[in-house]
GUPA-890518 format. One line per field, with one value per atom (N, C-alpha, C): residue number from 1; atom name; y, x, z; chain; residue in one letter. Coordinates in steps of 0.2 Angstrom, whole numbers, plus 5000, padded with zeros to 4 digits. Layout:
! residues N
pos <- (NUM;...)
site <- (CA;...)
yy <- (Y;...)
xx <- (X;...)
zz <- (Z;...)
unit <- (A;...)
code <- (a;...)
***
This chain:
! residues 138
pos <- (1;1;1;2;2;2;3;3;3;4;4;4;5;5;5;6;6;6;7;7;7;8;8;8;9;9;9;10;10;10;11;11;11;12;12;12;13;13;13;14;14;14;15;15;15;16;16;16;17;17;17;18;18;18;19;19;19;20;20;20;21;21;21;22;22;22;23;23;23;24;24;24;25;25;25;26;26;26;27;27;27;28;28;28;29;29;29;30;30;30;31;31;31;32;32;32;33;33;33;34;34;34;35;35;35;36;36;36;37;37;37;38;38;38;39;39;39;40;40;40;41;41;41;42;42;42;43;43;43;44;44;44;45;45;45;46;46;46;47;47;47;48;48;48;49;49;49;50;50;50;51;51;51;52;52;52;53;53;53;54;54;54;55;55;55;56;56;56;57;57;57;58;58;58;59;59;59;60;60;60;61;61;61;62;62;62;63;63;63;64;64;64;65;65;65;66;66;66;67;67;67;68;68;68;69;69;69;70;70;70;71;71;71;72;72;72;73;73;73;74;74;74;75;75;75;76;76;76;77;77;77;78;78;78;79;79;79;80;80;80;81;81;81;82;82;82;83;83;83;84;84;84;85;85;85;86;86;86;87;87;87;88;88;88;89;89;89;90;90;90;91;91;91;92;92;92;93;93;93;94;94;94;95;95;95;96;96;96;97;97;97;98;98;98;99;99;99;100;100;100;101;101;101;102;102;102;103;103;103;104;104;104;105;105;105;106;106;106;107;107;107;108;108;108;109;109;109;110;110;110;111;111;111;112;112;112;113;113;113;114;114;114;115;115;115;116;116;116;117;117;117;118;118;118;119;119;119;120;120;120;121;121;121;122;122;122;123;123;123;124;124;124;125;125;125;126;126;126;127;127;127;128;128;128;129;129;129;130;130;130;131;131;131;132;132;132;133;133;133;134;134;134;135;135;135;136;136;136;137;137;137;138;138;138)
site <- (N;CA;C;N;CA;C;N;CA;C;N;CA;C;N;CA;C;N;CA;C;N;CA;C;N;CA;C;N;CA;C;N;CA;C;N;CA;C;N;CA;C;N;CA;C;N;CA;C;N;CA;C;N;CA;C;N;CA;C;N;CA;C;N;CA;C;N;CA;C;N;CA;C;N;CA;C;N;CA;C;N;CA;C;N;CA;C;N;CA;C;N;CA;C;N;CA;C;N;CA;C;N;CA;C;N;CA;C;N;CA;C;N;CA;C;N;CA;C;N;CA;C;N;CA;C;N;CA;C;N;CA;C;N;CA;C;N;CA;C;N;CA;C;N;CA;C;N;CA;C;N;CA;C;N;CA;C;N;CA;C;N;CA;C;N;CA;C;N;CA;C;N;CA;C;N;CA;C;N;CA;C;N;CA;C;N;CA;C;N;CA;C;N;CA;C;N;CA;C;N;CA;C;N;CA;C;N;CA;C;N;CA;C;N;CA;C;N;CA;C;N;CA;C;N;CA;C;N;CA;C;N;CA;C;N;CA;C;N;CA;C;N;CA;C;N;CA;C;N;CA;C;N;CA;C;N;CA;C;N;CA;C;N;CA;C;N;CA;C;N;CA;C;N;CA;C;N;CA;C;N;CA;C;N;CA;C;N;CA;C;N;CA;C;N;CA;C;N;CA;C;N;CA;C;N;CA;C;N;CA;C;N;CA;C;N;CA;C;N;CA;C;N;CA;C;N;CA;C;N;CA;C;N;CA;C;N;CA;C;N;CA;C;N;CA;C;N;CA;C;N;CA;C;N;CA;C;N;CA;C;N;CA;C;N;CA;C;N;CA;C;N;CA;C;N;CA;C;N;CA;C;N;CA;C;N;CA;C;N;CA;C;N;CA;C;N;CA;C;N;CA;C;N;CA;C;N;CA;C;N;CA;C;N;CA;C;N;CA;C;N;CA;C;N;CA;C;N;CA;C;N;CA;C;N;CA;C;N;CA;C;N;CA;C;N;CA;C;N;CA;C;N;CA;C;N;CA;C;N;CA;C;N;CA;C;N;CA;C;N;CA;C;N;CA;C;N;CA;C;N;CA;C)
yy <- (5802;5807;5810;5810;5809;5818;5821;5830;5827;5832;5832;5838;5839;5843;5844;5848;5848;5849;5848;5849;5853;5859;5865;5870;5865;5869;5871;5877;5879;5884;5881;5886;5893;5896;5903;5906;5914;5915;5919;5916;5917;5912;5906;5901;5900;5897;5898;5892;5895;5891;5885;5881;5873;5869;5872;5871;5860;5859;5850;5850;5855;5857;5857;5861;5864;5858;5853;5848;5843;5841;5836;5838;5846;5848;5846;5846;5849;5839;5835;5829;5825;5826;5824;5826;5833;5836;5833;5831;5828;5820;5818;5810;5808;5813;5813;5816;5821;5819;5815;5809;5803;5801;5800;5795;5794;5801;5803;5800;5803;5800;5793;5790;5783;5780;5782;5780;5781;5786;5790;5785;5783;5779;5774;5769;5763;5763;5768;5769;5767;5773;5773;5766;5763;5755;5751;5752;5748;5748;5755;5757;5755;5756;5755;5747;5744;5738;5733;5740;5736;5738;5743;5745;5743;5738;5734;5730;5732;5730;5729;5726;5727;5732;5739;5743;5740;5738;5739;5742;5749;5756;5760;5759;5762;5768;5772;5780;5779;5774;5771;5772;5767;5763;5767;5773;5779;5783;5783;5787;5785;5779;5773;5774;5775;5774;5784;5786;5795;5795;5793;5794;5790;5785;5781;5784;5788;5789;5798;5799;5806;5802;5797;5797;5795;5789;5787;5791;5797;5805;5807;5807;5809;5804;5799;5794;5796;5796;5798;5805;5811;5816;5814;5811;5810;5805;5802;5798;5799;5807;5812;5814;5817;5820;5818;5810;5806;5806;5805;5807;5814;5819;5827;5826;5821;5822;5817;5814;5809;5812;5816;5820;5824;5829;5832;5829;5821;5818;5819;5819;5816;5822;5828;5835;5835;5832;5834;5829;5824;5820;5824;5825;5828;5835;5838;5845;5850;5848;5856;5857;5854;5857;5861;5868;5875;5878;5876;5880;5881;5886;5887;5883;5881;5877;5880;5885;5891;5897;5899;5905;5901;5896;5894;5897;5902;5906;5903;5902;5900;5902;5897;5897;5901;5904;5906;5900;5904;5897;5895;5902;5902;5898;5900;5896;5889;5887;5879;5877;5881;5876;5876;5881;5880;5875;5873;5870;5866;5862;5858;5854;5855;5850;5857;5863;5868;5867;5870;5868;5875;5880;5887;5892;5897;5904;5907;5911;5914;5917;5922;5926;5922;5917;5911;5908;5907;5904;5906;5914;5919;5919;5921;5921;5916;5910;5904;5903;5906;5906;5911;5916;5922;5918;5914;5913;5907;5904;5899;5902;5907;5910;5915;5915;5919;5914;5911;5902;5901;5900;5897;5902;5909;5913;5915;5915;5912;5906)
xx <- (5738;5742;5748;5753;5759;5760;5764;5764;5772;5778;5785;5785;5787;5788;5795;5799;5805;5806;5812;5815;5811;5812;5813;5807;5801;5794;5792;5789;5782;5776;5772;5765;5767;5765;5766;5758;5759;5751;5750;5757;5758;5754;5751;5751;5741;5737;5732;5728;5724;5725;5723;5723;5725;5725;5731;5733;5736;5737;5740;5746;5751;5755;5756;5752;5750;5744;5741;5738;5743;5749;5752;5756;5761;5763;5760;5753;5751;5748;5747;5746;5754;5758;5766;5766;5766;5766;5763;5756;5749;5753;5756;5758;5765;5766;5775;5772;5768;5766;5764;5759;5756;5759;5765;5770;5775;5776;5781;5776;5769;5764;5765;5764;5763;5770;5777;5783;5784;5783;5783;5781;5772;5767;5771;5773;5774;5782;5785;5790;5789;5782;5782;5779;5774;5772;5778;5782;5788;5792;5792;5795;5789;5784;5778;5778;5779;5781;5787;5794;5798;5799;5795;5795;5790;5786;5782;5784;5790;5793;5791;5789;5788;5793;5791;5794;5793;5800;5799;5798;5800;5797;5792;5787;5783;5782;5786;5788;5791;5795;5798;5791;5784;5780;5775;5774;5769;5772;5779;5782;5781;5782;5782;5776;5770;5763;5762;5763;5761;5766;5771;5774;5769;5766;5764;5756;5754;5747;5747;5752;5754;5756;5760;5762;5755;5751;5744;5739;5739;5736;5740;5744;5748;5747;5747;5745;5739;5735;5725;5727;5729;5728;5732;5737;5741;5735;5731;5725;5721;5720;5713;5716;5724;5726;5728;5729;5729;5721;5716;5709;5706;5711;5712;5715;5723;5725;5721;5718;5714;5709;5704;5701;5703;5710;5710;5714;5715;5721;5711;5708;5700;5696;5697;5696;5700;5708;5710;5708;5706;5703;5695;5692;5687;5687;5693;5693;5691;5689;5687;5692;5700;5703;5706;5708;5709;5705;5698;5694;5690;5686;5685;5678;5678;5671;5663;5666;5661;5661;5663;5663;5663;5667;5668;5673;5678;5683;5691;5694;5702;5704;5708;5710;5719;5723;5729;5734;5738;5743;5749;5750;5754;5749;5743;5739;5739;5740;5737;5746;5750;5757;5759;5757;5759;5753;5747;5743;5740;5742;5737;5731;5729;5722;5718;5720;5714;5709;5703;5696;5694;5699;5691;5700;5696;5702;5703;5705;5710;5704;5701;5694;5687;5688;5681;5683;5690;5694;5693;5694;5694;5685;5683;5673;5671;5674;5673;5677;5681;5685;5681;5679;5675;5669;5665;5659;5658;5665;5665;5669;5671;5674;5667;5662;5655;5651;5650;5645;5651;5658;5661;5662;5662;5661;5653;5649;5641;5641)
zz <- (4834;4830;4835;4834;4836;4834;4842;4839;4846;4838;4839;4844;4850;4856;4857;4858;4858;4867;4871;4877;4878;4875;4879;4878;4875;4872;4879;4878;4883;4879;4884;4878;4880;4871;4872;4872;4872;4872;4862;4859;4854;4850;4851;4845;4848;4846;4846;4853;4855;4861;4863;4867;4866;4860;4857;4848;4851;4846;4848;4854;4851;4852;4861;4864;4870;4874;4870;4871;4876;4869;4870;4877;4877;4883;4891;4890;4895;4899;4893;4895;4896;4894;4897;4904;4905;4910;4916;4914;4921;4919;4914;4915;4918;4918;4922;4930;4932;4938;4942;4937;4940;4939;4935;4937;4943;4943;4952;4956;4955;4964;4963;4961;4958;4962;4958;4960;4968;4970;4978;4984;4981;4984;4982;4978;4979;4982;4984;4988;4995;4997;5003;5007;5001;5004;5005;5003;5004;5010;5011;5018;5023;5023;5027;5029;5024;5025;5028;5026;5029;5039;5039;5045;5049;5048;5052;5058;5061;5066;5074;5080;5084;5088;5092;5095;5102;5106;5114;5118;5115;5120;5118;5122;5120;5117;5119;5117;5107;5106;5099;5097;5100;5096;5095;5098;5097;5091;5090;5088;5080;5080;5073;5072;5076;5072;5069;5076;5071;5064;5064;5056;5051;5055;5050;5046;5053;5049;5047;5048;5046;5036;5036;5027;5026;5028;5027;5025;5030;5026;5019;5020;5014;5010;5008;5002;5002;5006;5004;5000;5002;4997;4990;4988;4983;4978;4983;4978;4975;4981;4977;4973;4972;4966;4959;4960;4954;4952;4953;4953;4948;4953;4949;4940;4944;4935;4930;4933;4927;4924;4929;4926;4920;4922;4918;4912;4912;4906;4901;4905;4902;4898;4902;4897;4892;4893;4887;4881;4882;4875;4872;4879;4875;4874;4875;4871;4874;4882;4888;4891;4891;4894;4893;4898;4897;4899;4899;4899;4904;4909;4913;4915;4919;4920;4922;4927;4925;4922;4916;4912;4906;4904;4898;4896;4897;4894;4896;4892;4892;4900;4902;4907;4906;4911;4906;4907;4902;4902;4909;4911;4917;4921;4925;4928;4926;4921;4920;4920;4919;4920;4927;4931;4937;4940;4938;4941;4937;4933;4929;4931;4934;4936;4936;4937;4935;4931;4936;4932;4933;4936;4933;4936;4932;4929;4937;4934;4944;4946;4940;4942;4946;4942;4945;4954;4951;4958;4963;4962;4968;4971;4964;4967;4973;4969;4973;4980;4979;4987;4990;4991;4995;4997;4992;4991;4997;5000;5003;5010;5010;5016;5020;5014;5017;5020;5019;5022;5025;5029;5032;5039;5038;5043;5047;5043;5046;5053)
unit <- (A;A;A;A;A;A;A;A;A;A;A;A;A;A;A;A;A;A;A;A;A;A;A;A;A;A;A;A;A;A;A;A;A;A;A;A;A;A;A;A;A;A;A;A;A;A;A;A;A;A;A;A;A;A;A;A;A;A;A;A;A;A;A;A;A;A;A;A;A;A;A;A;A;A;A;A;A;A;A;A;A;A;A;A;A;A;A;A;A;A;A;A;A;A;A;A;A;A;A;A;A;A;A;A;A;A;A;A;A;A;A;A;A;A;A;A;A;A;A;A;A;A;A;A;A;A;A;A;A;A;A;A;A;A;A;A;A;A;A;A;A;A;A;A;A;A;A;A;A;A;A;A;A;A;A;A;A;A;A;A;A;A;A;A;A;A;A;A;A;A;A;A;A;A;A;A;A;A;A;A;A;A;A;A;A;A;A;A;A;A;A;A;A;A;A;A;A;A;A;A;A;A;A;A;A;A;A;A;A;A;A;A;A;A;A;A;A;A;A;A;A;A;A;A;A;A;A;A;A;A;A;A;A;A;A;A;A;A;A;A;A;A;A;A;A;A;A;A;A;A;A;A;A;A;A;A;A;A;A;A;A;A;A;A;A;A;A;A;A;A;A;A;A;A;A;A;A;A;A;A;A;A;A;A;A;A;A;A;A;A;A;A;A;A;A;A;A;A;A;A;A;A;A;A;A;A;A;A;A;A;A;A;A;A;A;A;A;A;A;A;A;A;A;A;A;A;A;A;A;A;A;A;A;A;A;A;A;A;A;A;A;A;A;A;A;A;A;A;A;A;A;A;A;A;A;A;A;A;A;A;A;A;A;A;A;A;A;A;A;A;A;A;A;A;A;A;A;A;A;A;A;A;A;A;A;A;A;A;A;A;A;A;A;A;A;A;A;A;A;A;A;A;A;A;A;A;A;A;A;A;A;A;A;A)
code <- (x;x;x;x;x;x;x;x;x;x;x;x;x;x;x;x;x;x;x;x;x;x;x;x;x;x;x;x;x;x;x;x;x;x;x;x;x;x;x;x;x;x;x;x;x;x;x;x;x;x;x;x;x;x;x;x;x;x;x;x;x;x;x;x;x;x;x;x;x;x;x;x;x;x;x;x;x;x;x;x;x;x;x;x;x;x;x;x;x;x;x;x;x;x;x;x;x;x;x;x;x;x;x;x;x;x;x;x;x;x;x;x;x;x;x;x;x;x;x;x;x;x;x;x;x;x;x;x;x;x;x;x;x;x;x;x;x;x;x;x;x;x;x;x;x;x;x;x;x;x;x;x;x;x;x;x;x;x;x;x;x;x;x;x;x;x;x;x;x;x;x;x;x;x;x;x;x;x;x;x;x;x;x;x;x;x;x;x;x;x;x;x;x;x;x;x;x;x;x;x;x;x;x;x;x;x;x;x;x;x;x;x;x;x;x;x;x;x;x;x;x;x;x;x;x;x;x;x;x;x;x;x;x;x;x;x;x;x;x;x;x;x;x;x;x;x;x;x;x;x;x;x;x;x;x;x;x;x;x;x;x;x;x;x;x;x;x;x;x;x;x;x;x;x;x;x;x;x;x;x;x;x;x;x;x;x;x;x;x;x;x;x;x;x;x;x;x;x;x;x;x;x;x;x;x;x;x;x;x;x;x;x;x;x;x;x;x;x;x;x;x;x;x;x;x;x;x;x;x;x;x;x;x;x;x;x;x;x;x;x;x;x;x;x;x;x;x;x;x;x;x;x;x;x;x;x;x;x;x;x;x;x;x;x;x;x;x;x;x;x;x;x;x;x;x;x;x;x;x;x;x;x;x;x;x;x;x;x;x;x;x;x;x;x;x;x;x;x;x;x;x;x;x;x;x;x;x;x;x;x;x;x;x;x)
***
């Protein structure tokens, strides 16, 4: 089922919540970010690639490997995060997405556009941020 979205849509907290409407937004939204990571990462193998050169000075060759395992860090977190949006392309088929994973209550709509892979409300976020700031100060 195909839902007409115009430019300039964004969920309001007028229309009922994760209506089709707000569905379809929020899956565009996570499939246009997987696509930039996707685009970016096969950018950067490319450069990785072409940059396989042997360096003669040493100070060059140290310098070529830190940049290199500094992006290598960066490609591993962008993997976890294609991971997060699949997840989340995955609630939105069966119907949990929006919703908080420990409460059960709507996630708001600011919260899930500025962070789509959100899986629990600000309120939850927060509990779980303290709850692990308590065991990490022990």
């Amino acid at each position: 089922m195909a839902v007409d979205l115009e430019e300039t849509y964004k969920p309001s907290e007028d229309e009922p919540f994760m209506c089709d409407r707000q569905r379809e937004y929020f899956r565009r939204k996570l499939l246009a970010w997987k696509e930039d990571i996707l685009q970016e990462s096969r950018e950067t193998l490319a450069t990785l690639q072409n940059e396989n050169e042997n360096h003669p000075d040493l100070a060059d060759r140290a310098s070529s490997e830190t940049d290199r395992a500094i992006e290598l860090r960066a490609r591993d977190r962008q993997r976890k995060l294609i991971a997060k949006i699949d997840a989340a392309l995955t609630r939105l088929d069966d119907g949990s997405y929006g919703y908080c994973e420990e409460t059960g209550e709507p996630i708001s709509l600011k919260r899930l556009d500025a962070r789509p892979i959100a899986t629990l409300s600000i309120e939850a976020q927060e509990r779980h941020e303290r709850r692990e700031k308590v065991y990490r100060d022990d």
